[in-house]
N, C-alpha and C positions, 0 to 999 in steps of 0.2 A: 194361582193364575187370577188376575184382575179382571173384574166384568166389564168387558169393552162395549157390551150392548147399551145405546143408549135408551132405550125402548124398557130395560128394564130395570133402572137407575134413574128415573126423572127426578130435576131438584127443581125448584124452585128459587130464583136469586132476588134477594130483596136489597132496593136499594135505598137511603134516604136523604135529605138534607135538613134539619134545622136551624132554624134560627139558636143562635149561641147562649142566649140569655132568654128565659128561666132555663135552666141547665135540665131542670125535673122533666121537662116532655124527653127528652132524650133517655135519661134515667129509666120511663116510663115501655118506651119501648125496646130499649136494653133486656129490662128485666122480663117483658112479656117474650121477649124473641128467645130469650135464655133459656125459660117455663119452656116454651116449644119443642126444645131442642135443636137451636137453630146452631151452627156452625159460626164464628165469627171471623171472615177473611179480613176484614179492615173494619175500622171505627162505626163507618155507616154502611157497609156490608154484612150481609148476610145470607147461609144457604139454607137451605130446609127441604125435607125431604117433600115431594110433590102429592099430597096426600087432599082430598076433601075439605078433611080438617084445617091443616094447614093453608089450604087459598082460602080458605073463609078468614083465618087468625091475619093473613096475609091484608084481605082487601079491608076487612077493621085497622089493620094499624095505619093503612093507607090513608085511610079516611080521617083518620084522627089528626095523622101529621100532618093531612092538609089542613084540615079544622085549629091546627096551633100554631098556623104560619109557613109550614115546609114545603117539600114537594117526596114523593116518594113514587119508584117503580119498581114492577115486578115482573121478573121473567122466567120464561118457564123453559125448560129443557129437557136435556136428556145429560148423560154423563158430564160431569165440570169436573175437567182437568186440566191442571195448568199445563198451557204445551212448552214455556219456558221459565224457568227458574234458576235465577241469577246464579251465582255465588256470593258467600258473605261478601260484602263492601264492593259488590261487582256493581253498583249504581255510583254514580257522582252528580252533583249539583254543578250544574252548566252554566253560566255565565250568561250572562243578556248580549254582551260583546261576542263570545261566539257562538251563539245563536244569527247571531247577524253577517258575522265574516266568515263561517263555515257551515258546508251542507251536512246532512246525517251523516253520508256517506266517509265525511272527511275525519267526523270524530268516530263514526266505529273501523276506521281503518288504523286509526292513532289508540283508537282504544286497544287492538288488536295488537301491535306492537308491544305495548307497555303489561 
């Protein structure tokens, strides 16, 4: 049975953005987030368990990615669970065209068909 409490599950969600070029600040906080044992959802995602330790590790990388250009934020919780998860190849790249001559509604109704 999975722990549905989020009171007793806090994570911690880090988010960042840098600048592309030097590649090393990024490197940098890759590998401290890893040390951590952070979780990696996407490239500049990350979760971490909600611990002391970890919001101090947290508001240092913060502070550095802003001191090398970036911006980064952090959020704090309780259980992160994706509440939907696609199917393989269940995304597509949407066009600028129908973005303009159709509503959401019209491409998840066509999605929904096909």
């Amino acid at each position: 049975m999975s722990n549905t409490n989020p009171s007793r599950n806090p994570r911690l969600l880090l988010v960042f953005r840098l600048p592309e070029k030097p590649s090393r600040y990024r490197v940098s906080v890759w590998r401290r987030l890893k040390a951590a044992g952070a979780q990696v959802v996407r490239r500049a995602l990350f979760i971490l368990p909600d611990t002391p330790l970890n919001r101090l590790r947290a508001a240092d990388l913060t502070h550095d990615v802003e001191n090398w250009g970036g911006e980064a934020w952090i959020f704090a919780g309780g259980l992160i669970t994706p509440i939907f998860r696609p199917k393989p190849g269940g995304f597509r790249r949407v066009t600028v065209e129908e973005t303009r001559t159709t509503s959401v509604v019209d491409r998840r109704r066509r999605a929904k068909r096909s």
